[in-house]
C-alpha positions as CSV (number, residue, x, y, z in Angstrom):
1,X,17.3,21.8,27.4
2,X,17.9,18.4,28.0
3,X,18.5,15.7,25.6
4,X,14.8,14.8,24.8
5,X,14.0,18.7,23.8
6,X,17.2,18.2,21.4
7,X,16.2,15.3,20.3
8,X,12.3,16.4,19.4
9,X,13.7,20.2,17.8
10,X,16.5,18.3,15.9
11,X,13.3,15.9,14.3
12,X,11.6,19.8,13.8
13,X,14.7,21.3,12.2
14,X,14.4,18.0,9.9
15,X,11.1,19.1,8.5
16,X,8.8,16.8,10.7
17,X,5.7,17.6,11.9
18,X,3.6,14.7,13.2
19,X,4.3,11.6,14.9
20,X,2.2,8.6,15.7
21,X,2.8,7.0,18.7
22,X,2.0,5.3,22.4
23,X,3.5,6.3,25.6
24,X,5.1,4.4,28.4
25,X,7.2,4.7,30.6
26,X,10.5,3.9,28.7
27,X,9.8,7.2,26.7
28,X,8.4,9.1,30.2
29,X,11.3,11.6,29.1
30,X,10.5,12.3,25.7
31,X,7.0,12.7,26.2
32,X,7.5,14.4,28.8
33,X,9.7,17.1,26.2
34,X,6.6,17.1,23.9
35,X,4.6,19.4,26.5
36,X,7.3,21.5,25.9
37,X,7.9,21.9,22.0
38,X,4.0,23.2,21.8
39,X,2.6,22.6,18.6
40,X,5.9,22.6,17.0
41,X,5.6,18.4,16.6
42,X,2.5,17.1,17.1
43,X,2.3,13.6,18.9
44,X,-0.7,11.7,17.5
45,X,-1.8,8.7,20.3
46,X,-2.4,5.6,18.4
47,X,-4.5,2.6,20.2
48,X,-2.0,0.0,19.3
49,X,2.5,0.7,18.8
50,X,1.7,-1.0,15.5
51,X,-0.2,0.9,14.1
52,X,1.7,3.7,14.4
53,X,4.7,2.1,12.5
54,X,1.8,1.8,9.8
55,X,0.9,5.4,9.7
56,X,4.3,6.9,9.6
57,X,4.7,4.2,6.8
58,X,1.6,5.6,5.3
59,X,2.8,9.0,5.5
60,X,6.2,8.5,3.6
61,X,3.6,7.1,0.7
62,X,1.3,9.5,0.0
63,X,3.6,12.7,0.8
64,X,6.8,11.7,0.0
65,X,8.4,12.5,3.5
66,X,10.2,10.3,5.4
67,X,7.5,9.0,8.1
68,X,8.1,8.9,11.7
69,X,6.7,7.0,14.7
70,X,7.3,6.1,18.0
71,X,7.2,3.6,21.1
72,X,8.5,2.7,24.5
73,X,11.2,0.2,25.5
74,X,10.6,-3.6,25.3
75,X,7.1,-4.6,24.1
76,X,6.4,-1.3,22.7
77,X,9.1,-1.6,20.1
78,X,8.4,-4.9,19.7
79,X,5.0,-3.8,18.7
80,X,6.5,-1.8,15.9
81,X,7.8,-4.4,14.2
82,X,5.2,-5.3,11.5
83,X,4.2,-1.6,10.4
84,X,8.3,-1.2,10.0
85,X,8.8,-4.3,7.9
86,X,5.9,-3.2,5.9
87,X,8.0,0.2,5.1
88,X,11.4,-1.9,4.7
89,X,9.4,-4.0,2.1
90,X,7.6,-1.7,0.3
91,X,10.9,0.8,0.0
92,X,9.3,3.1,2.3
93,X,11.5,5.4,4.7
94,X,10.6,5.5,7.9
95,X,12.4,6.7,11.6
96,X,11.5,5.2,14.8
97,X,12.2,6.7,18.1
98,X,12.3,4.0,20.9
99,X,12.8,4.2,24.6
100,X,15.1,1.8,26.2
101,X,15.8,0.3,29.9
102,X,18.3,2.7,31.8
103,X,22.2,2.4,30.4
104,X,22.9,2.0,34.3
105,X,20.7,-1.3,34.3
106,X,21.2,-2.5,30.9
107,X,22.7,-5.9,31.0
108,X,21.0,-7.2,34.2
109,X,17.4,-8.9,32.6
110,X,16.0,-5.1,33.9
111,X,12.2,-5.1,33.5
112,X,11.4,-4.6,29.7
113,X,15.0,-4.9,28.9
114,X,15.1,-6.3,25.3
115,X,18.1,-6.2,23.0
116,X,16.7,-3.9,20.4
117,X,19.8,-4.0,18.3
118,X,19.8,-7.5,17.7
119,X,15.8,-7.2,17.5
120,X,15.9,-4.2,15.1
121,X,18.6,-4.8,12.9
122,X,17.0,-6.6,10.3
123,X,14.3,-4.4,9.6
124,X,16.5,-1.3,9.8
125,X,19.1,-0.3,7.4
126,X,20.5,1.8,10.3
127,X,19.9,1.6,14.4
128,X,22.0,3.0,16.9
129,X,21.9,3.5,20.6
130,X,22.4,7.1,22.3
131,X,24.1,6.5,24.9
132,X,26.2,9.4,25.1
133,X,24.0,13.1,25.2
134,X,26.8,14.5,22.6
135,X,25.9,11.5,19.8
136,X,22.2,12.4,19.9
137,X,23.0,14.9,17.2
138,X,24.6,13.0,14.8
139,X,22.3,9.5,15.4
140,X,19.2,11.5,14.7
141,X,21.0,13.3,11.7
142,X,22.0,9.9,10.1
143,X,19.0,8.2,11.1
144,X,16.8,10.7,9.0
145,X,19.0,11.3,6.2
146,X,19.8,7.1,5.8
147,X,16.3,7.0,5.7
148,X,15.4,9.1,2.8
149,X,18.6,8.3,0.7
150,X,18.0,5.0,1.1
151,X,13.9,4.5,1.2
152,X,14.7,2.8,4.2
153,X,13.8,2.1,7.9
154,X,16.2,3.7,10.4
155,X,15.6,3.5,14.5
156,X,17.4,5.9,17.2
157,X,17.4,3.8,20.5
158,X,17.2,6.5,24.0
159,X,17.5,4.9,26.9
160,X,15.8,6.2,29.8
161,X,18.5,8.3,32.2
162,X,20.2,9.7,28.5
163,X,16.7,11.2,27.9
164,X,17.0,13.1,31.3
165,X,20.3,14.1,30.9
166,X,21.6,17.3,29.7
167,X,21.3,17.8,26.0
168,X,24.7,18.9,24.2
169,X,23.5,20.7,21.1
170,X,26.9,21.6,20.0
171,X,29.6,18.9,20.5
172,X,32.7,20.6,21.0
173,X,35.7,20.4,18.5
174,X,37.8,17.6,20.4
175,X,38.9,14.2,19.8
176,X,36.4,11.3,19.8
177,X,33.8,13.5,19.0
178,X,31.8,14.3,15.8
179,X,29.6,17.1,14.9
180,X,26.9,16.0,12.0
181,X,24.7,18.5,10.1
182,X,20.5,18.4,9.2
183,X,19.8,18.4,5.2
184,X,19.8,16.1,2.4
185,X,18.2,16.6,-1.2
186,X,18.0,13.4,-3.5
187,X,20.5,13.6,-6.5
188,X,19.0,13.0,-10.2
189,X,19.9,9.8,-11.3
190,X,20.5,9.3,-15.2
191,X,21.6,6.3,-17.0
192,X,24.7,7.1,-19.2
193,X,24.0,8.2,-22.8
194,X,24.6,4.8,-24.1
195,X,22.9,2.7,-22.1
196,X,19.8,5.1,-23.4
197,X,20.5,4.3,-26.7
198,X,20.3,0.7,-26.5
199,X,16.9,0.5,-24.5
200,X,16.1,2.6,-27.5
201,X,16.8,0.4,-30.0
202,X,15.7,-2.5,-28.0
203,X,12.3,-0.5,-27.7
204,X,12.3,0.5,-31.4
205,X,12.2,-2.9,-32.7
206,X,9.1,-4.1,-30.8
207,X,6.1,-4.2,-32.6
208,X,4.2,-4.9,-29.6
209,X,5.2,-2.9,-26.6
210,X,4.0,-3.5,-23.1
211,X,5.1,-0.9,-20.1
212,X,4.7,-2.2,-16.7
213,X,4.6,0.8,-14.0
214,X,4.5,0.2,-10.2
215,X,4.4,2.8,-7.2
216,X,8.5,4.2,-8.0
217,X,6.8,5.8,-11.4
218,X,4.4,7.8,-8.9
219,X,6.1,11.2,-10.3
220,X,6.5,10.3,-14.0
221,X,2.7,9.8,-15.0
222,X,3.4,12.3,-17.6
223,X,6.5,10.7,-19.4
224,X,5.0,7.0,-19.0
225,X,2.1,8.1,-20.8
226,X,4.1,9.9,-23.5
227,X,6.6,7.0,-23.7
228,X,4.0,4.5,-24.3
229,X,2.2,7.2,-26.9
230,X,5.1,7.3,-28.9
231,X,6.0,3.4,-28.3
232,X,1.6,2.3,-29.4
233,X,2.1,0.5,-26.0
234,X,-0.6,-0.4,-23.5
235,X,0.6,0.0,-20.2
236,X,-0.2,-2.4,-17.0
237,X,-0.1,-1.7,-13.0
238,X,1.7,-3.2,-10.3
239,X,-0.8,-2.7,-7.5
240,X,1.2,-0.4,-5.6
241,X,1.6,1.7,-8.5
242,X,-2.0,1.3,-9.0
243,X,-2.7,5.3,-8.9
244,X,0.6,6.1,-11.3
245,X,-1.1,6.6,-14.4
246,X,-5.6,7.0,-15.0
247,X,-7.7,4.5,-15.6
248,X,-9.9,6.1,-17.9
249,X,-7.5,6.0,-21.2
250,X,-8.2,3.0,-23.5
251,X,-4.6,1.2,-23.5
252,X,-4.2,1.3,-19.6
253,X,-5.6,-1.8,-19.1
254,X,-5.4,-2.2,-15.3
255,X,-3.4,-4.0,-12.5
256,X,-1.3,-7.5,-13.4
257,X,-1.9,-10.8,-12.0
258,X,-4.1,-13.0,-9.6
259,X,-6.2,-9.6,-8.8
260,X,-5.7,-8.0,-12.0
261,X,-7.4,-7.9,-15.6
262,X,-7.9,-10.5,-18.5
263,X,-6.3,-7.2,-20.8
264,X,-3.1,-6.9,-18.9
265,X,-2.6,-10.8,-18.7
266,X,-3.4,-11.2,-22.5
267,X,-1.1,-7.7,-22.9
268,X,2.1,-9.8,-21.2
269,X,1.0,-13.0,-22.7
270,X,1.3,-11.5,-26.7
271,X,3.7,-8.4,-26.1
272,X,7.0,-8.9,-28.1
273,X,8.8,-6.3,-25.8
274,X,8.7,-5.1,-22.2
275,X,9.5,-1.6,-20.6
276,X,9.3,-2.0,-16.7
277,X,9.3,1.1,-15.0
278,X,10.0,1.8,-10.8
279,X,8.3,-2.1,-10.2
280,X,9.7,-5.1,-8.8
281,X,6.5,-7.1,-9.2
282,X,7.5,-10.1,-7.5
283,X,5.2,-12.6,-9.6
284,X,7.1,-13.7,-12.8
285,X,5.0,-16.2,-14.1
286,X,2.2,-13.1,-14.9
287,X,5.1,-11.6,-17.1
288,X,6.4,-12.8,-20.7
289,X,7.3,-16.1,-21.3
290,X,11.2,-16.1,-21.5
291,X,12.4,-15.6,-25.2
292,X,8.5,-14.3,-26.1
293,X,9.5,-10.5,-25.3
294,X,12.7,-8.5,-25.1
295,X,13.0,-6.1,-21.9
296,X,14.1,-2.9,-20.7
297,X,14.0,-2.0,-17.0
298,X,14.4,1.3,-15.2
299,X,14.7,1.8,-11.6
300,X,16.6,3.7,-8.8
301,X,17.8,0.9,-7.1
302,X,20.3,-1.6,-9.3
303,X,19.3,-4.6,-6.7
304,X,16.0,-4.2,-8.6
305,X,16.7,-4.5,-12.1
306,X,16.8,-8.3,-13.9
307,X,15.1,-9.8,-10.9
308,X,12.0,-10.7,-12.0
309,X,12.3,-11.0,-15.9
310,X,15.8,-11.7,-17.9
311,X,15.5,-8.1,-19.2
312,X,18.3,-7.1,-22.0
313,X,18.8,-3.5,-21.1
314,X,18.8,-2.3,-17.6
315,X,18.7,1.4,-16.4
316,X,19.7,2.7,-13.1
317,X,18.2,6.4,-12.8
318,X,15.0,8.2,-11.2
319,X,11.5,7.2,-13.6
320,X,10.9,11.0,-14.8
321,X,14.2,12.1,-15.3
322,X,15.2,8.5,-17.2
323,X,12.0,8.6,-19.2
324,X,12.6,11.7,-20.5
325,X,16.1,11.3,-21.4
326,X,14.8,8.2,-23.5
327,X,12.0,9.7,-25.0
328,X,13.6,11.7,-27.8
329,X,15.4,8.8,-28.8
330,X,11.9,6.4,-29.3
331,X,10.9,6.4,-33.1
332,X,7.0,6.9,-33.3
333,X,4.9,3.7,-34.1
334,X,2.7,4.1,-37.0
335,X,0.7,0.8,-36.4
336,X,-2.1,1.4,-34.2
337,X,-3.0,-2.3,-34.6
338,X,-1.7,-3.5,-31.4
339,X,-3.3,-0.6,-29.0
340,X,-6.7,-0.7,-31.0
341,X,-6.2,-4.6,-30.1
342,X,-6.2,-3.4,-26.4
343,X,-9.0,-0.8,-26.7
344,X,-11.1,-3.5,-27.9
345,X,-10.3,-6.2,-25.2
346,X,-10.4,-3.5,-22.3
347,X,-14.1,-2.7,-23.4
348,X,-15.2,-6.1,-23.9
349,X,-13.8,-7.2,-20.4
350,X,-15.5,-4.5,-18.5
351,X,-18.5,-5.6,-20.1
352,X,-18.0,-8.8,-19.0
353,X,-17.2,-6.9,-15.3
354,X,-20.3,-5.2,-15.4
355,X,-22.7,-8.2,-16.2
356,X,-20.7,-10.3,-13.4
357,X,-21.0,-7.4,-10.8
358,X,-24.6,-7.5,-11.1
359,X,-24.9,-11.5,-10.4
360,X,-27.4,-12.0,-8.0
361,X,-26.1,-14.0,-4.9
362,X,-27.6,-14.9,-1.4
363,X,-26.4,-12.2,0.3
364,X,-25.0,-9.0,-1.5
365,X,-22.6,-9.6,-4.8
366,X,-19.2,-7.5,-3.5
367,X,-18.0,-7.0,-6.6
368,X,-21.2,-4.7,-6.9
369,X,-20.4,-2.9,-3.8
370,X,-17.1,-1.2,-5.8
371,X,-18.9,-1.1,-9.1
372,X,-21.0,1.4,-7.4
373,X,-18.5,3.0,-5.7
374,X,-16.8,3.7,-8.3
375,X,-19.4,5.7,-9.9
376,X,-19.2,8.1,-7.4
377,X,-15.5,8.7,-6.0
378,X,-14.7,12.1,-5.3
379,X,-11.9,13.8,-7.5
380,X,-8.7,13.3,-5.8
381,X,-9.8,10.5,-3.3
382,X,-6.8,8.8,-1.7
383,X,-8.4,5.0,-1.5
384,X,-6.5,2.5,0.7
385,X,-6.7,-1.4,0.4
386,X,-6.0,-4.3,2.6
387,X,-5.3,-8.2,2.4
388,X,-8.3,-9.6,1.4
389,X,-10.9,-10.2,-0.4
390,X,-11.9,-5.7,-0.6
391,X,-8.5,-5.6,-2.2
392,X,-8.9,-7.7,-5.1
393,X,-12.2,-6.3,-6.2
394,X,-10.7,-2.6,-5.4
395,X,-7.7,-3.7,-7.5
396,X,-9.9,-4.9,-10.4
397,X,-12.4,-2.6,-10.2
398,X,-11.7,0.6,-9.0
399,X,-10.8,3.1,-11.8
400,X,-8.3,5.6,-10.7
401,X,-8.2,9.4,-12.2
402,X,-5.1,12.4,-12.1
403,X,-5.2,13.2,-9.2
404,X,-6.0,10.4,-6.8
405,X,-3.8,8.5,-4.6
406,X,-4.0,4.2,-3.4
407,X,-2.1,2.7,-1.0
408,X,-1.6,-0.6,1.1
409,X,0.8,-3.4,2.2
410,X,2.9,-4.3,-0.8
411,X,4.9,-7.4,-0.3
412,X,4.7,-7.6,3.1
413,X,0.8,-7.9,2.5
414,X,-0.2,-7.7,6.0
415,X,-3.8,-7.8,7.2
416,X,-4.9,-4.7,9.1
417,X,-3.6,-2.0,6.7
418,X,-6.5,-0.4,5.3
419,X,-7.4,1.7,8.6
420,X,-4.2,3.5,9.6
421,X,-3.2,4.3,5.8
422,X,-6.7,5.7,6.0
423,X,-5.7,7.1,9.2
424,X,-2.8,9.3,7.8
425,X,-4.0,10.3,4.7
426,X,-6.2,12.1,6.3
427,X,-3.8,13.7,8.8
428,X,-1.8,14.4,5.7
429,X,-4.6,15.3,3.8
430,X,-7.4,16.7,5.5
431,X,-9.5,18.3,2.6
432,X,-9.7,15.2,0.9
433,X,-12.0,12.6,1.0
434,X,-10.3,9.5,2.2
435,X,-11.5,5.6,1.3
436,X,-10.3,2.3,2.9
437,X,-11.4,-0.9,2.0
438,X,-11.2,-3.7,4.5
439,X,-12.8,-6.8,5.2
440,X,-13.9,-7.8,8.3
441,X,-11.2,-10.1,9.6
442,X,-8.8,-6.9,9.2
443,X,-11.6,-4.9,11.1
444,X,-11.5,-7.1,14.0
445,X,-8.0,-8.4,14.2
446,X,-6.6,-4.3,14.8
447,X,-9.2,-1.7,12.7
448,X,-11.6,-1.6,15.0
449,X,-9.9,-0.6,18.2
450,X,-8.6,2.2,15.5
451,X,-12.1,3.7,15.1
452,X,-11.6,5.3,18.6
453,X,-8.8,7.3,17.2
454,X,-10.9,8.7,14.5
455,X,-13.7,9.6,17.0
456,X,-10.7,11.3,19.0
457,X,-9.4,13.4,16.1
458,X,-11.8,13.5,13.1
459,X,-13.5,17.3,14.2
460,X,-9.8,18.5,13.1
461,X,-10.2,17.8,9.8
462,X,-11.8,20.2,7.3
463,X,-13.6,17.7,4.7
464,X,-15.4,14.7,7.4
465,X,-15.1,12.0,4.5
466,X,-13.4,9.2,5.6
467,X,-14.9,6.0,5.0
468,X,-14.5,2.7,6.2
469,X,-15.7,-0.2,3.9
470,X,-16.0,-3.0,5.8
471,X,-16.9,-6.0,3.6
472,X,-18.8,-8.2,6.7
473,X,-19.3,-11.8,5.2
474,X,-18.1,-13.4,8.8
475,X,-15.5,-15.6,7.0
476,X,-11.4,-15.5,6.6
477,X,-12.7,-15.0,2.9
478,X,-8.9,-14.6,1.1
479,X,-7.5,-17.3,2.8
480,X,-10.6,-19.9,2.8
481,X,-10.4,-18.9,-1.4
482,X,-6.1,-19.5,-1.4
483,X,-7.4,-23.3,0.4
484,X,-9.5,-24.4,-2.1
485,X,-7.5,-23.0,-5.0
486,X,-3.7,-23.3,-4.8
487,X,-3.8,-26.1,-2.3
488,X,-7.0,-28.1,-2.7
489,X,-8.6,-28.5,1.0
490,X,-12.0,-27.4,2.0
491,X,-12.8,-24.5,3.8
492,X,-12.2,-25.3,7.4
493,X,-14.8,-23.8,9.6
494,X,-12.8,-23.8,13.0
495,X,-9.9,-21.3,11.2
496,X,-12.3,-19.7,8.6
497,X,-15.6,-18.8,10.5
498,X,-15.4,-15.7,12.2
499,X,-17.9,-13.9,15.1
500,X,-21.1,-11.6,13.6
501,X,-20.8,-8.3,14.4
502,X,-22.8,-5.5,13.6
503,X,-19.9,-2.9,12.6
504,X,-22.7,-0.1,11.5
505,X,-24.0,0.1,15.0
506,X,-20.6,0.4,16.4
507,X,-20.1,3.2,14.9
508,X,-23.0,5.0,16.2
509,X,-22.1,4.0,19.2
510,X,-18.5,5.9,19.3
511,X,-19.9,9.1,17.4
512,X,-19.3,8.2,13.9
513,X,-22.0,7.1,11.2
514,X,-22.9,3.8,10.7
515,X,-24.5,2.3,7.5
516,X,-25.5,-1.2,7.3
517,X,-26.1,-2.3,3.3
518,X,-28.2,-6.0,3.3
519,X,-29.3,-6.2,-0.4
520,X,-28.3,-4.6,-3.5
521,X,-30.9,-1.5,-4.8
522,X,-29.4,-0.2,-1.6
523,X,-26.0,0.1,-2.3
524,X,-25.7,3.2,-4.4
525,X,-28.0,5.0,-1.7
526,X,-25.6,4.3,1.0
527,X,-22.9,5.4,-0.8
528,X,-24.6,8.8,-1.4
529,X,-25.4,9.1,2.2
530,X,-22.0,7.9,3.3
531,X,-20.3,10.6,0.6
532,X,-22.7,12.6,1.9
533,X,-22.0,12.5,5.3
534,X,-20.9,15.2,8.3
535,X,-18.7,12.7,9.7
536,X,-16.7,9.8,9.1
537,X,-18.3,6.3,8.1
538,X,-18.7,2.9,8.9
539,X,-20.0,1.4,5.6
540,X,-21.0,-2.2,7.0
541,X,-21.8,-4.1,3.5
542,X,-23.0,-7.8,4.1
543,X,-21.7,-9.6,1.5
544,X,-22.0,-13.3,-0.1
545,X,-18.5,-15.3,0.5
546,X,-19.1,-17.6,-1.7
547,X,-18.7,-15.2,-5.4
548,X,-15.2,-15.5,-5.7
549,X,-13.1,-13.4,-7.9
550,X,-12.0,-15.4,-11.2
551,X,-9.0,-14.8,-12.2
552,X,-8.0,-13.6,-15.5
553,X,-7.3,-17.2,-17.0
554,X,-8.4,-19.7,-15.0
555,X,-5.5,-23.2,-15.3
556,X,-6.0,-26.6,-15.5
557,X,-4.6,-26.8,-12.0
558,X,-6.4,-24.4,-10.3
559,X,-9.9,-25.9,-11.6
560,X,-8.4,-29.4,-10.4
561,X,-7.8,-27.7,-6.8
562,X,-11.3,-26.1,-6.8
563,X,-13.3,-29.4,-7.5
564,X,-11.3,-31.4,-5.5
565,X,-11.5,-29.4,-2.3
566,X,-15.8,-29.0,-2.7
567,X,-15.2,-32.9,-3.2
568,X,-13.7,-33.3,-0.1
569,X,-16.7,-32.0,1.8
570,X,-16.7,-28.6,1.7
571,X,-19.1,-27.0,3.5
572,X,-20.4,-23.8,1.0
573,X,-19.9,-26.3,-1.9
574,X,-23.6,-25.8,-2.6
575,X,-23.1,-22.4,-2.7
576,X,-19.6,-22.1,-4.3
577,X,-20.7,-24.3,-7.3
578,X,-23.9,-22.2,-8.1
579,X,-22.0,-18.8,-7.7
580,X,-19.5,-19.9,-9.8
581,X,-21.6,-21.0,-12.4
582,X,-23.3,-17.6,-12.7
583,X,-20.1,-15.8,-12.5
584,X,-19.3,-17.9,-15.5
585,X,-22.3,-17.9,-17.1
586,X,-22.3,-13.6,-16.5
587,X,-19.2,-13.6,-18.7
588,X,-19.7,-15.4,-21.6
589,X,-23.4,-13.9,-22.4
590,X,-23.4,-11.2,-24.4
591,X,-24.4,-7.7,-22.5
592,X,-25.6,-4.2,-23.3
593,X,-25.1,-0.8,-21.7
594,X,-21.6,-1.7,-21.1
595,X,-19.1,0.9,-19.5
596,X,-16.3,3.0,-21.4
């Protein structure tokens, strides 16, 4: 055995099964111990190093695990860096294996010598070099277990001749030497018995309770909902923690801010108290005014709490186990005034939703594009967003059940997530029907090179259904929207305007399906077809770029910023200014039929 084997059975003894990676030669030796573990670890070949550091981000989210990828020395682990800070960001943990130039050469410029320390350490709550056989044990022991105590990115460095050399399983019992063990289990963190009490009574006294959830509630759906039963509260989403509790109760009114709902910003804006639960939404001016509400705040993480919003009482503890330590201490609210308040704005904006959604534009409306989908989405779909334009109508309008799962860059909110969260969902997953929801910027800056690993490994999975939603209006949509409104420039065409492609016939050309959607009364059709289909999907939806999504409350300033960028010779104006008078228009008519 040499010190590669070691280093791929100690990842196995660790509980890992998959890795997403590239080779090179900087890794020669570990890949080279991969043809010997079998099918113990199974190395899945990515088309770009980043997208690995995506997937094994990915991973950690939907399964819980710590994730794990890996890359060759110098550009290859350079490559890794924006799927890593994704994971650091998002509190993600996540293990990278890198290769390294020769110890024997390091220090002389070698080819693809990079200091990957330095070039690491900021992303990485721990990194270390093995450049000793005998610390391979206890780097990869601390690497994994940092990782998961911490939600954290970790890195073990293997330069080339250490991965040939001979392993040392068991270091011997001597001086200057240190023998680590595999294992960790996360303790249960909860607050101390009086710092229950006063979120109580804070809690208690409000009247009119909002609960905030993000993505570190994911295992306490059941004691959010019963704390915010027993509290009358309406509860809003962070978008990570978009999936934490169902969309289909009347006082869950939806995601919070620029790509959220008119009921969660008129929740914040008239709530007298705030419970914030595993969420460091990072925009405060969507929460309370200060003085309006009082707060309570629970997460893991104490660097969390009183960051956002001057909350009163702060506890440090897990979501489930805090939330039901607090729950028998919450008296019952017998006004149902404020929730029936909620009900009735929740219904009244999705009728508003609806009638906008069905706005007839030049091309197709895309808002209309998830309002069909989400008619149909399988029970426990995992649905993945980007950074665009598809995220904020997924955000808005996608209505999650028990039982799903959503995904994508958090505060790193990187283009190019959608595909390889897709990507490993479905590893993780592979009787589920998977759903990411891109825009075609994303697709051609890294998602489409990405669609020749799903040709490569999609016959492996037992339910076909993984769809890619490409929303094709050949424009930098998001960011041409962000000119106009929070900076007041026109569109500019040599930055915005990107090249037609025809992302349905790709498809067919690589072995997957391919559906092309040009006009509305032929959305809900291809969706059938595309849920319906024997392998995975291309859903190429050609949509208008000129319906924007308004925001919940449209400011003074932002209205200011809009007319003043079409007055500076805008080239859609036409178009923006008559789409955005029917979007208006849409949601001040009354409508009929309207969705519950």
């Amino acid at each position: 055995m040499n010190t590669s084997d070691f280093l791929l059975e100690r990842l196995v003894d660790w509980g890992f099964r998959r890795v997403y990676g590239y080779p090179g030669d900087g890794i020669n030796g570990i890949m080279g111990a991969f043809g010997r573990i079998g099918d113990k670890l199974e190395f899945i070949q990515v088309r770009h190093e980043e997208m690995a550091a995506f997937m094994a981000c990915a991973h950690a989210k939907f399964t819980g695990e710590v994730g794990l990828c890996l890359a060759t020395s110098g550009p290859g682990a350079v490559h890794l860096l924006n799927g890593l800070y994704d994971a650091k960001m998002d509190h993600t943990p996540v293990v990278a294996v890198v290769g390294q130039a020769a110890t024997s050469a390091l220090g002389s410029s070698y080819q693809q010598e990079v200091d990957l320390q330095v070039l690491l350490q900021d992303v990485t709550e721990y990194v270390y070099t093995v450049s000793n056989p005998a610390a391979m044990r206890h780097v990869v022991d601390r690497a994994v277990r940092t990782a998961a105590a911490f939600r954290a990115v970790t890195c073990v460095i293997v330069p080339k001749d250490v991965q040939e050399e001979d392993a040392v399983p068991r270091p011997p019992r001597t001086h200057n030497m240190t023998r680590s063990s595999v294992g960790y289990s996360a303790p249960v963190v909860v607050p101390r018995q009086d710092d229950l009490q006063r979120a109580a009574e804070v809690l208690n006294n409000g009247k009119r309770v909002a609960v905030m959830v993000g993505q570190g509630a994911a295992n306490a759906t059941d004691e959010v909902l019963a704390v915010a039963d027993r509290l009358g509260a309406g509860i809003a989403k962070a978008l990570l923690g978009k999936y934490v509790v169902p969309d289909d109760l009347p006082y869950v009114t939806g995601t919070l801010g620029l790509l959220g709902t008119r009921p969660s910003a008129d929740m914040m804006n008239e709530c007298d108290t705030l419970l914030m639960v595993g969420t460091c939404y990072p925009y405060s001016e969507f929460l309370p005014k200060e003085g309006q509400a009082r707060g309570v705040q629970i997460d893991i993480d104490a660097r969390n709490v009183g960051l956002r919003f001057p909350t009163e009482v702060n506890l440090i503890g897990d979501s489930q186990t805090t939330l039901s330590a607090l729950l028998p201490l919450l008296l019952p609210k017998m006004d149902n005034a404020w929730r029936e308040k909620i009900a009735k704005n929740l219904k009244s904006w999705y009728s508003d939703e609806e009638a906008r959604c069905h706005v007839k534009g030049a091309q197709i409306n895309p808002q209309l594009i998830f309002w069909e989908l989400n008619e149909r989405l399988p029970d426990n779909a995992i649905l993945t967003g980007d950074a665009g334009t598809a995220t904020n109508w997924f955000a808005r309008n996608i209505h999650m059940r028990r039982g799903m799962k959503s995904s994508l860059s958090g505060s790193l909110a990187t283009m190019g997530s959608a595909v390889p969260y897709a990507i490993a969902a479905k590893f993780a997953f592979p009787k589920r029907a998977v759903i990411a929801c891109t825009g075609d910027g994303a697709m051609q800056m890294n998602g489409s090179a990405e669609m020749l690993t799903v040709a490569k490994y999609w016959k492996r999975w037992e339910d076909p259904r993984l769809i890619f939603l490409v929303m094709n209006n050949s424009d930098l949509n998001q960011v041409t929207w962000e000119m106009r409104i929070e900076s007041g420039n026109p569109k500019y065409e040599a930055s915005q305007d990107l090249p037609h492609f025809n992302y349905a016939e790709y498809a067919n050309q690589i072995g997957l399906n391919g559906i092309r959607v040009e006009r509305d009364e032929e959305i809900g059709p291809a969706w059938d077809r595309a849920l319906a289909s024997d392998r995975p999907v291309i859903f190429d939806a050609v949509v208008d770029p000129n319906i924007t999504q308004l925001p919940p409350h449209i400011t003074l300033q932002q209205a200011h910023n809009l007319f003043s960028a079409l007055s500076k010779g805008d080239p859609d104006e036409g178009g923006v200014i008559r789409e955005s008078i029917k979007e208006v228009v849409a949601g001040l008519l009354p409508h009929r039929g309207t969705r519950t």
